[in-house]
N, C-alpha and C positions, 0 to 999 in steps of 0.2 A: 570486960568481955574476954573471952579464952580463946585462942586460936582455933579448938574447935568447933567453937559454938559460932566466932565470925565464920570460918570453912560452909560450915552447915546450911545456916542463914543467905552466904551468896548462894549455892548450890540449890538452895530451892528457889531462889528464883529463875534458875537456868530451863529450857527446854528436857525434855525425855530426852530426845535421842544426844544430846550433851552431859546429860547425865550420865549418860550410859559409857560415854566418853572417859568421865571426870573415876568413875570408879575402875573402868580398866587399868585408867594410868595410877588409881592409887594402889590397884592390886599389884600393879608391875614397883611402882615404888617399894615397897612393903616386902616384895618377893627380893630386891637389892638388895633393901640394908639388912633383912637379912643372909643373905650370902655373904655381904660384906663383914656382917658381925662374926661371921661362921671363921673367915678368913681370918682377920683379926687375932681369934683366939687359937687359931691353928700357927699362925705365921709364928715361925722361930728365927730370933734372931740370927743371921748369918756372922762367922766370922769374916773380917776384911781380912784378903790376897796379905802378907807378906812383904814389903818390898824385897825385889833380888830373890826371890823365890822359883823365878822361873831359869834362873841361871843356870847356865849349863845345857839347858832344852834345843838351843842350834847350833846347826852345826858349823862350826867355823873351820877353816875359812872356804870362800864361796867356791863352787867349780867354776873351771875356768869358762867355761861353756855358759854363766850363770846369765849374760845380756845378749845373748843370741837366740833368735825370734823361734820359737816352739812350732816343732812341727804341724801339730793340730791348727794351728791358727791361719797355717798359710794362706788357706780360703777367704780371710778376713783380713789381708793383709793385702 
């Protein structure tokens, strides 16, 4: 027996209004993998960051001002 042919065979034993259930959720199934098959074949491999790549990007060294509480925050302070 085929999976679809077992699928089949439950589903008519079910109720209509379960039925009617059983085919939204295979239309929503269906409408996934294909988006996901869509994605799959679009996604391109990313290169991986570099290590030390970002070197250089802060600015060293900190002001001196750098652990003294921000004016904006007073209100939550």
């Amino acid at each position: 027996m085929t999976i679809e042919s077992a699928i089949i065979k439950n589903v008519e034993n079910l109720p209509e209004s379960v039925k009617q259930s059983v085919l939204l959720y295979t239309q929503f199934l269906a409408s996934q993998y294909a988006e996901s098959k869509s994605d799959r074949e679009e996604n391109i491999p990313r290169k991986r960051p570099l290590a030390g790549s970002m070197k250089g990007t802060f600015v060293l060294p900190l002001p001196e001002n750098f652990d003294e509480p921000i004016e904006d925050f007073e209100e939550y302070m």
